[in-house]
C-alpha positions, 0 to 999 in steps of 0.5 A: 506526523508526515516526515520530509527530508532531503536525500542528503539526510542519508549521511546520517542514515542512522538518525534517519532510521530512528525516526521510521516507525510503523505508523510514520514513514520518512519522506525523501526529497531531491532536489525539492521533489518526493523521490523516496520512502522509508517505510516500516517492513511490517506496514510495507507488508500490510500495504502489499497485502492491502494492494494485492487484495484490491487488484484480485478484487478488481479481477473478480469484478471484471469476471463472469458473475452470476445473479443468486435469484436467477440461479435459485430460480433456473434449480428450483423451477 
């Protein structure tokens, strides 16, 4: 369930705290507007983990790559 307050919630910051689970992170607003998240440290986790995986990925793809074909061919011929 998608949990949106506003920054000023934080008074009660312990009520605040009970509602971030893993799966459920709590949206902060100010002024009306997204500005913050609180997110369980393990997701945090898991989600800098996912990101650094994607961006080697993206790196890799970028870089030289060579066709197996082309490489078993030039070995064997």
């Amino acid at each position: 369930m998608l949990q949106i307050q506003p920054v000023s919630e934080l008074r009660n910051y312990n009520k605040v705290l009970e509602k971030v689970t893993k799966d459920d992170p709590v949206f902060l607003t100010k002024n009306g507007y997204g500005k913050f998240a609180l997110v369980d440290i393990e997701k945090y986790d898991e989600f800098t983990a996912a990101l650094e995986l994607v961006n080697k990925l993206k790196k890799a793809e970028k870089s030289k790559h060579y066709d197996f074909d082309k490489i078993k061919g030039d070995l064997f011929s």
